[in-house]
C-alpha positions as CSV (number, residue, x, y, z in Angstrom):
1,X,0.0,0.0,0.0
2,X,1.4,3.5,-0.8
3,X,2.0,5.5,2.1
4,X,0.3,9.0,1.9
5,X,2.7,12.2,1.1
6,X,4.7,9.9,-1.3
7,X,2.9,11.6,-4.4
8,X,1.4,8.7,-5.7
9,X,-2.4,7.8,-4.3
10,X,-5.9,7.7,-5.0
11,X,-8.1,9.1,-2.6
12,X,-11.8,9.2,-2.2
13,X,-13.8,11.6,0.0
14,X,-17.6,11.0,0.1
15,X,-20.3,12.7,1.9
16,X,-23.7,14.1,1.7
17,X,-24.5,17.6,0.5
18,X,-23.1,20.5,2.3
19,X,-20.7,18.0,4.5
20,X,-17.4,19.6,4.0
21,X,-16.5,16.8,1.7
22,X,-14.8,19.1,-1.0
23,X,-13.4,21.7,1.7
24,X,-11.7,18.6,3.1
25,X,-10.5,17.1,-0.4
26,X,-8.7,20.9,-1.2
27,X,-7.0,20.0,2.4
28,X,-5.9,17.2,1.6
29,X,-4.5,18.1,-2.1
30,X,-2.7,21.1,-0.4
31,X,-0.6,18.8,2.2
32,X,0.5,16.4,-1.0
33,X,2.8,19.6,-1.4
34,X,2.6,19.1,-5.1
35,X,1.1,21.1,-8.2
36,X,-2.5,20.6,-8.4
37,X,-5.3,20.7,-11.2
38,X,-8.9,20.7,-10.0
39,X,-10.9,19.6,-12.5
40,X,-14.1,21.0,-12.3
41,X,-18.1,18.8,-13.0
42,X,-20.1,21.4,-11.9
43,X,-22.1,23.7,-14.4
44,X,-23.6,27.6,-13.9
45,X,-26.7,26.4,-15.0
46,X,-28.6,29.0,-12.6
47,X,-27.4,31.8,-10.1
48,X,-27.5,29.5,-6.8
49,X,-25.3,27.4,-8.8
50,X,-23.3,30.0,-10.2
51,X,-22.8,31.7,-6.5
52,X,-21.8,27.8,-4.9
53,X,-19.1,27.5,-8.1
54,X,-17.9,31.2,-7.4
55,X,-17.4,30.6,-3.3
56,X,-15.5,27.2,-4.1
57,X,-12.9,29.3,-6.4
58,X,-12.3,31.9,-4.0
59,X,-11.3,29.7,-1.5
60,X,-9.1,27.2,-3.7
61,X,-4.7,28.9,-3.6
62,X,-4.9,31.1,-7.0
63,X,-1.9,29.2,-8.2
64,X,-4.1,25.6,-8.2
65,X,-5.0,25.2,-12.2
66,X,-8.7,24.7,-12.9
67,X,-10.3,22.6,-16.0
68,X,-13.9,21.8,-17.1
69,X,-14.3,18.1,-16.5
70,X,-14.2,16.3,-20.0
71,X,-15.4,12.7,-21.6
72,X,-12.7,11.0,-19.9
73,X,-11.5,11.6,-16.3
74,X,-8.7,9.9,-16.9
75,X,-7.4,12.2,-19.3
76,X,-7.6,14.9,-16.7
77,X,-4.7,13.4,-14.6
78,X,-2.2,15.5,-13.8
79,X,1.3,14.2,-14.3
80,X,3.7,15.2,-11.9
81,X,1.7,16.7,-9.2
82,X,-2.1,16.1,-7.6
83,X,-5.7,16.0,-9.8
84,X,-8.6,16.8,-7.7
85,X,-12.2,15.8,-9.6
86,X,-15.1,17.6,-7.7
87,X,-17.4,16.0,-7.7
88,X,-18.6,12.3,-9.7
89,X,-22.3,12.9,-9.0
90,X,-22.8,15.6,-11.8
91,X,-20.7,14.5,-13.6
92,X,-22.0,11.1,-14.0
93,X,-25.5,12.9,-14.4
94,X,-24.3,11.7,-18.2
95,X,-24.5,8.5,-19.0
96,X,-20.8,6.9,-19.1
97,X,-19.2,4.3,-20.0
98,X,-16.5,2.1,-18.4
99,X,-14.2,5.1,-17.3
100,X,-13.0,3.6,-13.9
101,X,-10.4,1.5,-14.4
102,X,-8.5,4.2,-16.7
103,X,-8.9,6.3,-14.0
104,X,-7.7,3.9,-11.5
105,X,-4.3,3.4,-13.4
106,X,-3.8,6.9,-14.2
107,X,-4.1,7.3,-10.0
108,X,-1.1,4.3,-10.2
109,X,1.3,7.1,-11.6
110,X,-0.2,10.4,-9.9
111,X,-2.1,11.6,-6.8
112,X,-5.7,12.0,-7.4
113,X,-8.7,12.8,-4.9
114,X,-12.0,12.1,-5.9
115,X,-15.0,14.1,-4.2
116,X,-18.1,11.8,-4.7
117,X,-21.8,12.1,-2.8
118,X,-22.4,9.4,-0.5
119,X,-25.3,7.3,-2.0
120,X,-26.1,5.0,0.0
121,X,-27.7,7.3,2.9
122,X,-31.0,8.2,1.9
123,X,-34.1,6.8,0.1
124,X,-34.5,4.9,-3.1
125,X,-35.5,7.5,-5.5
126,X,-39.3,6.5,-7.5
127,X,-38.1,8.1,-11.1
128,X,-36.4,5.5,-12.6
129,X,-33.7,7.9,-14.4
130,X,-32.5,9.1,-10.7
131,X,-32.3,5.3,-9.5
132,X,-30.2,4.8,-12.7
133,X,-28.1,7.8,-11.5
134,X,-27.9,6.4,-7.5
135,X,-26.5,3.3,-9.2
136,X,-23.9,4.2,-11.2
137,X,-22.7,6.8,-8.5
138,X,-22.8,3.5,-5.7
139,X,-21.5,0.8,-8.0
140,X,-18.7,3.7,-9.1
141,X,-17.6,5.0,-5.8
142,X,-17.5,1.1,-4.1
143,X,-15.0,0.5,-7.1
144,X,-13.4,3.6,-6.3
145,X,-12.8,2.7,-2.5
146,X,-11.8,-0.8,-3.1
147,X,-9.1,0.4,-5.3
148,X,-8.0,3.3,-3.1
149,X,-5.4,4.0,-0.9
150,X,-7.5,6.5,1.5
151,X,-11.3,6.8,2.1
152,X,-12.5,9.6,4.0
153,X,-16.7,10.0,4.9
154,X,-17.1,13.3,5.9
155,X,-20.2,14.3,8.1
156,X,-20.7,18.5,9.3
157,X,-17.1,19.1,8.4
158,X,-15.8,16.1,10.0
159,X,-13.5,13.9,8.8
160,X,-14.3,10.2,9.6
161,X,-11.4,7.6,7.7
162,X,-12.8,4.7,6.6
163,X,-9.8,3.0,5.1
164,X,-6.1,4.3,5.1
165,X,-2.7,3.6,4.9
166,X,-1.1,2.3,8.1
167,X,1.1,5.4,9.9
168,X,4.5,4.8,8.3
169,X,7.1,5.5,11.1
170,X,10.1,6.7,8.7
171,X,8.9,8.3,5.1
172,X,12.8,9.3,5.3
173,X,12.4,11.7,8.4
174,X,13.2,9.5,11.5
175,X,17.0,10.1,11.0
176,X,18.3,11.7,13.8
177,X,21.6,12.7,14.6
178,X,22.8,10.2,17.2
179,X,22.5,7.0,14.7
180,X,25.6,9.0,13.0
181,X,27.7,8.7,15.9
182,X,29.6,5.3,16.7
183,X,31.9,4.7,19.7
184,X,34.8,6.9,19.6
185,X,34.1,9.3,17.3
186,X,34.6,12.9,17.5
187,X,31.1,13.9,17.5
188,X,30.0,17.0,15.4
189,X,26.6,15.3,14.8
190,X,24.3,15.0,18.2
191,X,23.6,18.7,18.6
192,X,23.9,18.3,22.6
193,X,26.6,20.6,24.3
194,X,29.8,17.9,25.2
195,X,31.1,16.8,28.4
196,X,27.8,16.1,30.1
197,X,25.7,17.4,32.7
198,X,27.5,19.8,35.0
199,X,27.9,19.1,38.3
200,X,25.2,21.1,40.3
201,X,22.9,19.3,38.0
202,X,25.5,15.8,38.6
203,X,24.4,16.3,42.3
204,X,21.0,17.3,41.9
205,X,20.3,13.9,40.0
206,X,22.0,11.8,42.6
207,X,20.0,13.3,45.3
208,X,16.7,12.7,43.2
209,X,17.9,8.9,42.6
210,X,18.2,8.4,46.2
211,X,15.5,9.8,47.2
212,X,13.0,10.3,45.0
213,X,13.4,7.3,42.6
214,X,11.2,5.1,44.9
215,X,7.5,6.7,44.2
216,X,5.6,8.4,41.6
217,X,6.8,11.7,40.3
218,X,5.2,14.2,41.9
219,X,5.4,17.6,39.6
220,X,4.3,20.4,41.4
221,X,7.9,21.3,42.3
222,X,8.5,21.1,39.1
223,X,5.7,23.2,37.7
224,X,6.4,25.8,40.1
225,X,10.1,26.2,39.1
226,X,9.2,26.4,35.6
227,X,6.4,29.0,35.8
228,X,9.0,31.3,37.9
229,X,11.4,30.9,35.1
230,X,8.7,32.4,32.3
231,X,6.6,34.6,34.5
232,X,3.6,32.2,33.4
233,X,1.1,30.4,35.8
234,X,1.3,27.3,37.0
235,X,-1.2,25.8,35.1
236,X,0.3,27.1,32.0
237,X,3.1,24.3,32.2
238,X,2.4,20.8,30.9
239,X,5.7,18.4,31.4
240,X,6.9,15.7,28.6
241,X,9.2,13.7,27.9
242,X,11.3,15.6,25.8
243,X,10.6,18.6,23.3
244,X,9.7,15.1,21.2
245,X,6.7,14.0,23.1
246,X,4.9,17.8,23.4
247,X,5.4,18.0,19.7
248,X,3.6,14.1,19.4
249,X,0.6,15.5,21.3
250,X,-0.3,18.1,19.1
251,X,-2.3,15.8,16.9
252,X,-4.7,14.8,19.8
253,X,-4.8,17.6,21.6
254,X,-5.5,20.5,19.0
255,X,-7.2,17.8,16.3
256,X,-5.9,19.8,13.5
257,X,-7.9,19.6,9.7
258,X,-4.7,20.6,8.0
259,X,-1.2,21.5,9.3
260,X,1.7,23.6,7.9
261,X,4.7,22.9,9.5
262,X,8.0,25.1,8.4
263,X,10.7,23.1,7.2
264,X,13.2,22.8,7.5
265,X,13.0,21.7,10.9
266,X,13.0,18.9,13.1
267,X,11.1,16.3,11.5
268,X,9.7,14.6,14.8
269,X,7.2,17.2,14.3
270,X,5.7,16.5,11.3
271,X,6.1,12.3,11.2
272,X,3.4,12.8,14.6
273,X,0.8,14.3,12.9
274,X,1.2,11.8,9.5
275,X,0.9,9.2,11.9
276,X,-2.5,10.6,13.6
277,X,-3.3,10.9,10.2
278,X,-3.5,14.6,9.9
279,X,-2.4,16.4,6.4
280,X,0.6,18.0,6.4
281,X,1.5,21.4,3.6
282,X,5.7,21.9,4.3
283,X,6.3,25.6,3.6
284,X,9.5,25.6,2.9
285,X,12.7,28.2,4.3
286,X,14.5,28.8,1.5
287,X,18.3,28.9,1.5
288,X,18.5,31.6,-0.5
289,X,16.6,34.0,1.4
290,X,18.9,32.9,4.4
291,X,16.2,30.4,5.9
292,X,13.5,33.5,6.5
293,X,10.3,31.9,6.3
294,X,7.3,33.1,3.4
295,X,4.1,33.4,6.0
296,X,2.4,34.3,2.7
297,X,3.4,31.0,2.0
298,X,1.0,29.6,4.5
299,X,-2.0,28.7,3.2
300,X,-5.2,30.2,4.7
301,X,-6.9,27.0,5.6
302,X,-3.7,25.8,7.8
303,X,-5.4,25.3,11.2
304,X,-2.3,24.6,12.7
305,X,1.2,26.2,12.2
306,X,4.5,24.7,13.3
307,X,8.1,26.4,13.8
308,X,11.3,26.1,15.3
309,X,13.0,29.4,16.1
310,X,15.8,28.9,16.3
311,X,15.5,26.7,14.0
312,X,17.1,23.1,13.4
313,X,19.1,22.4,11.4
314,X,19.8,25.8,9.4
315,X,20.0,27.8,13.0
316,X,17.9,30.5,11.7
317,X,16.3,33.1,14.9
318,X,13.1,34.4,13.8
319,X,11.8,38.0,15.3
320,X,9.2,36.9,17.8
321,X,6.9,39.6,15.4
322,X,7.4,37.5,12.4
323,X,5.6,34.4,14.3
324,X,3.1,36.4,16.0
325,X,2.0,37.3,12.3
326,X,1.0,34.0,11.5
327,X,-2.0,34.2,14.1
328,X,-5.8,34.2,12.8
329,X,-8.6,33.5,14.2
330,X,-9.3,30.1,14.8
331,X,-5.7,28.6,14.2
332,X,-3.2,27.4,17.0
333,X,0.6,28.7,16.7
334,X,3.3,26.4,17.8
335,X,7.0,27.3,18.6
336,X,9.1,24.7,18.4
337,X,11.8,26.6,21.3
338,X,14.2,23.4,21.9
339,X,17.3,25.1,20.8
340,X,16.1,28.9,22.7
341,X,18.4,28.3,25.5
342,X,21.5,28.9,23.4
343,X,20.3,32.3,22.5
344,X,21.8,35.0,25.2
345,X,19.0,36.3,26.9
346,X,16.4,34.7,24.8
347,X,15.6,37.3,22.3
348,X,12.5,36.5,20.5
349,X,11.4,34.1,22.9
350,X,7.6,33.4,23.0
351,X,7.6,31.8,26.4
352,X,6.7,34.6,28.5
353,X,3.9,36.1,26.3
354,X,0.4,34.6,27.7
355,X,-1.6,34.5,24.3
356,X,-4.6,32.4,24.0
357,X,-3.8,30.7,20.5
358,X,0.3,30.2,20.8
359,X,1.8,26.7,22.1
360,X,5.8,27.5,23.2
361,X,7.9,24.0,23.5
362,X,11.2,24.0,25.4
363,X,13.7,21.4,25.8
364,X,16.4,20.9,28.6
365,X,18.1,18.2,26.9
366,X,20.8,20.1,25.0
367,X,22.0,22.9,26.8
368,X,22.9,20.7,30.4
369,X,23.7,17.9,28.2
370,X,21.2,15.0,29.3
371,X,19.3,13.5,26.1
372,X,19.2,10.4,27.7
373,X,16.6,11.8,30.6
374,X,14.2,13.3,27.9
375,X,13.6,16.7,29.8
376,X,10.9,18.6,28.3
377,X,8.5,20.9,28.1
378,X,5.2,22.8,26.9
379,X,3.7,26.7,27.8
380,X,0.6,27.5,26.7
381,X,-2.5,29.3,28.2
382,X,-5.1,27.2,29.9
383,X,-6.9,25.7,27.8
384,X,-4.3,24.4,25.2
385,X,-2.2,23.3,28.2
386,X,-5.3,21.5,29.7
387,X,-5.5,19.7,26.3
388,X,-2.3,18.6,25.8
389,X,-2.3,17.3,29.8
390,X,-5.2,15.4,29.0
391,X,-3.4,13.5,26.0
392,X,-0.2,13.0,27.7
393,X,0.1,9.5,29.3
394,X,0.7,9.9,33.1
395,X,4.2,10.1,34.2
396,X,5.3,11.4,31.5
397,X,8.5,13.4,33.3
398,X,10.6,10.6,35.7
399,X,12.0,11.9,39.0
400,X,15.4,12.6,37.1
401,X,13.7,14.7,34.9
402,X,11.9,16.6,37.1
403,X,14.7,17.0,39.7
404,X,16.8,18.4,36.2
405,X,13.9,21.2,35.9
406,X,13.7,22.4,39.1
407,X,17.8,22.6,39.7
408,X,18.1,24.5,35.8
409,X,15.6,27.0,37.2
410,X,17.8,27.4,40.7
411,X,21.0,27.7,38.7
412,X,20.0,30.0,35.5
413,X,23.5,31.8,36.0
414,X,25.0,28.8,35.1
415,X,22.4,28.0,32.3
416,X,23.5,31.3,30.8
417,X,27.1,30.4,30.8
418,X,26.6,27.9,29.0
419,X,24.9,29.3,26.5
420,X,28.0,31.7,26.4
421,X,30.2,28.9,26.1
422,X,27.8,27.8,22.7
423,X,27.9,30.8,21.2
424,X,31.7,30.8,21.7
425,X,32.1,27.5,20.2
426,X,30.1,27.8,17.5
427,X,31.2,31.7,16.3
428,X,34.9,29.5,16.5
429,X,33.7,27.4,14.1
430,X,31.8,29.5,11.9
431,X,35.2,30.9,11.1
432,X,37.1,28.5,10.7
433,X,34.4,27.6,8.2
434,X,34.6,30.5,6.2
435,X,38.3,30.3,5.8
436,X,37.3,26.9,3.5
437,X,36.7,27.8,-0.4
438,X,33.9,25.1,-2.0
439,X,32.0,25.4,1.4
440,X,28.6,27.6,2.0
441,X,27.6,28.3,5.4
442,X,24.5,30.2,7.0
443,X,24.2,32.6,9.8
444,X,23.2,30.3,12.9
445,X,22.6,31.4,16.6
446,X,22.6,28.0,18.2
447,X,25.8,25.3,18.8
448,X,26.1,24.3,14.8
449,X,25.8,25.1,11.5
450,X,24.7,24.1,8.2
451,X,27.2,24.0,5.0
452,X,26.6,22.9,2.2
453,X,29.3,21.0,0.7
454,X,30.4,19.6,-3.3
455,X,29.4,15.7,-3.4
456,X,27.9,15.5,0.4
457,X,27.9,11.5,0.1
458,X,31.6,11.7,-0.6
459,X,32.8,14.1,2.2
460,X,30.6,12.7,5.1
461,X,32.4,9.0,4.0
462,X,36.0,11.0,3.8
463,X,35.1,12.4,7.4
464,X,33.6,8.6,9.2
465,X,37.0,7.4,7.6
466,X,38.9,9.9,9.9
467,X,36.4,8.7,12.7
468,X,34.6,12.3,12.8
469,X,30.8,12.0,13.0
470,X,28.6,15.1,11.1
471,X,25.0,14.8,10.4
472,X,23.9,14.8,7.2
473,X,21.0,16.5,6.5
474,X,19.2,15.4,3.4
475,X,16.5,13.8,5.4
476,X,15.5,17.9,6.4
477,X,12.6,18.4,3.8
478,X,14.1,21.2,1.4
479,X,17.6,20.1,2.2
480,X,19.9,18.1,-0.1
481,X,23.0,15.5,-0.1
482,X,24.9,18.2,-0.3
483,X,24.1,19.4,3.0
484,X,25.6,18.8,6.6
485,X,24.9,20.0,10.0
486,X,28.0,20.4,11.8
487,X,28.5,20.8,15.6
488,X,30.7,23.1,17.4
489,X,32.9,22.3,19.8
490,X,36.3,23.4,21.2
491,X,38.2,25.6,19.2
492,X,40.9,22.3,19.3
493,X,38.2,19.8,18.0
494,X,36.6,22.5,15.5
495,X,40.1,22.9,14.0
496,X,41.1,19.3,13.6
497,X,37.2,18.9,11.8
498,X,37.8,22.1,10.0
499,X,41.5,20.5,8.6
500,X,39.8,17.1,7.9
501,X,36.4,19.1,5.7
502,X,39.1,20.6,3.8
503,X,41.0,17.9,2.6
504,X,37.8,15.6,1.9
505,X,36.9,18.8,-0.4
506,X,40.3,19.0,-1.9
């Protein structure tokens, strides 16, 4: 079975009149990221008509290419990108003839989403003509579903899916940067600050293993240390386990119709809400506009918006102003924080603001240098927070965890050292970087950056050979081979990493 964002799919979406079944098809064809042709059945015949055809163009992306549906559906298939045929009642109002399985093999080659009326809900029509026209549409669309990869029934704008692909758990963006890393490399690929925890937070942990490690977690220490930090209430904090597990909850907690998450960015993100089934439209940073986001590029109907600032792996900082313009009404904002800490002072930081429609996600992991206790976190106002606690499993920070919270908030002098220490590291290497000819790099505020190298394949293999570990970043949608994220460290490791890039580009 295909798995769904691949480009290649047929899809059906039935429902009665007035269900949401084509608003929800356009959805979908926007998060297949792809060109799209709707191909249009409906006729002006009269002004209601005319007025229903004139509402659905206004709210399809002007840059979607529209045709008048023709003999052969088939025919209409887009190549290369996504067809969208609203709907098969009218146009089967004609008398066809056997135009299913062309269609069904043109959908073998290209994505296309079929908006039919559900038949099978009301009663049996008395003119014989209209239980003709009940027939064909039933016969067609029960051909349609058996062949298709994804069958949504849509009732009062709800989405219900009858039959879909199984959540893939890779579609090429489960590679993280620790699977890059094997014992006794130099590691410039896991984007966590070297040398381990410090020790105030060493001693902190102990204290929690002894005593703490025999009950239940108990938060409210926790909770309370955090809302200090951020000046927000208590019940504005929801614990995870790890930046990773906030970002997984989004799915059940907001129940999104469509989701545009900026990339690229960490891809945990976007693989959650595939695999709660929710569409997903990447807008894309663009390297030449040095990672800046588009927010034009948004489309309107995006519910749900996702970004890192800083963000991962390009180290881009976005003004706080730029994010807030994303807001509308009836969409949730979430700010993907994890790499904020390196930032001195936090400029642009969301964290503090208390605004209804805005979820801020922060991660301890990298700064104190404990990925293995999964320390994270989530700020938003009441009622988002209330809805991610109630989709979290329980537990979900251990006593280490929460004993690592509640000493980072009692020791933010040292926090902000170490973000010093980051910025240090990384401005050394960032340097030494631009010293290299054949090598492009980008303007980062966090503890790496990206370059972008001739024959990536070849110069990551050059650098395992040396046993120095980078993370290539193809897997980063919008990011190619040629692309690596490189780690700072010392100004001793960044030069011996910098010597070994330049003779693998030689």
């Amino acid at each position: 079975m295909r798995a769904e964002g691949d480009g290649v799919s047929l899809t059906l979406v039935l429902g009665g009149t007035r269900s949401g079944k084509s608003a929800h098809a356009e959805r979908l064809a926007l998060a297949t990221n792809t060109p799209v042709r709707y191909v249009a059945t409906a006729l002006d015949a009269d002004g209601s008509m005319a007025a229903r055809i004139a509402a659905h163009v206004a709210r399809r992306p002007a840059e979607w290419e529209t045709i008048d549906a023709g003999d052969s559906l088939a025919d209409a298939v887009l190549a290369g990108g996504c067809t969208l045929i609203d709907g098969l009642g009218v146009w089967l109002a004609t008398p066809r003839g056997d135009w299913v399985d062309p269609l069904i093999a043109a959908a073998a080659r290209d994505h296309v989403i079929v908006v039919a009326e559900e038949a099978g809900m009301g009663m049996l029509p008395m003119h014989p003509g209209a239980r003709d026209w009940l027939d064909a549409l039933g016969e067609a669309a029960q051909r349609l579903s058996a062949a298709a990869d994804r069958v949504d029934l849509v009732v009062a704008g709800r989405a219900l899916t009858l039959h879909g692909p199984a959540p893939t758990s890779d579609q090429g963006l489960r590679h993280h940067g620790d699977r890059d890393v094997a014992p006794g490399d130099a590691d410039h690929a896991v984007n966590v600050i070297a040398g381990g925890p410090p020790e105030w937070l060493r001693e902190a942990l102990e204290r929690a293993l002894r005593d703490d490690a025999a009950r239940y977690p108990d938060e409210r220490a926790a909770i309370e240390a955090l809302a200090g930090t951020h000046g927000r209430a208590p019940e504005e904090i929801v614990l995870t386990n790890g930046a990773a597990e906030a970002l997984w909850l989004l799915a059940p907690a907001v129940r999104p119709r469509l989701a545009a998450v900026i990339q690229p960015g960490f891809t945990e993100t976007e693989v959650g809400l595939r695999a709660h089934d929710v569409p997903v439209f990447q807008v894309l940073r663009r390297a030449e506009a040095e990672f800046q986001f588009n927010s034009s590029d948004v489309p309107e109907a995006a519910d749900l918006v996702v970004v890192g600032n800083p963000g991962s792996p390009c180290g881009t900082l976005h003004p706080a102003a730029q994010i807030l313009a994303l807001r509308r009404p009836g969409r949730t904002i979430v700010v993907d924080e994890a790499f904020m800490s390196f930032v001195p002072g936090e400029r642009e930081s969301l964290a503090a603001e208390p605004l209804s429609d805005t979820i801020v996600v922060r991660s301890l992991t990298k700064l104190v240098s404990i990925p293995g206790l999964r320390v994270g976190y989530a700020v938003a106002a009441p009622p988002l927070a209330d809805a991610l606690r109630a989709a979290r499993p329980p537990w979900s920070a251990n006593a280490l965890a929460l004993a690592a919270l509640r000493a980072a908030a009692e020791h933010r002098a040292d926090t902000a050292k170490a973000a010093v220490r980051a910025t240090a590291e990384r401005e050394d290497l960032a340097a030494q970087l631009a010293r290299l000819d054949g090598v492009r790099t980008w303007p980062s505020v966090t503890n790496f950056c990206l370059v972008e190298v001739p024959d990536g394949a070849s110069v990551v293999a050059a650098l395992r050979a040396q046993r120095i570990a980078v993370r290539p970043a193809a897997s980063f949608p919008g990011l190619g081979p040629n692309h690596i994220r490189i780690t700072a460290r010392d100004p001793q490791a960044n030069a011996r990493l910098v010597h070994a890039l330049q003779e693998a580009i030689a």
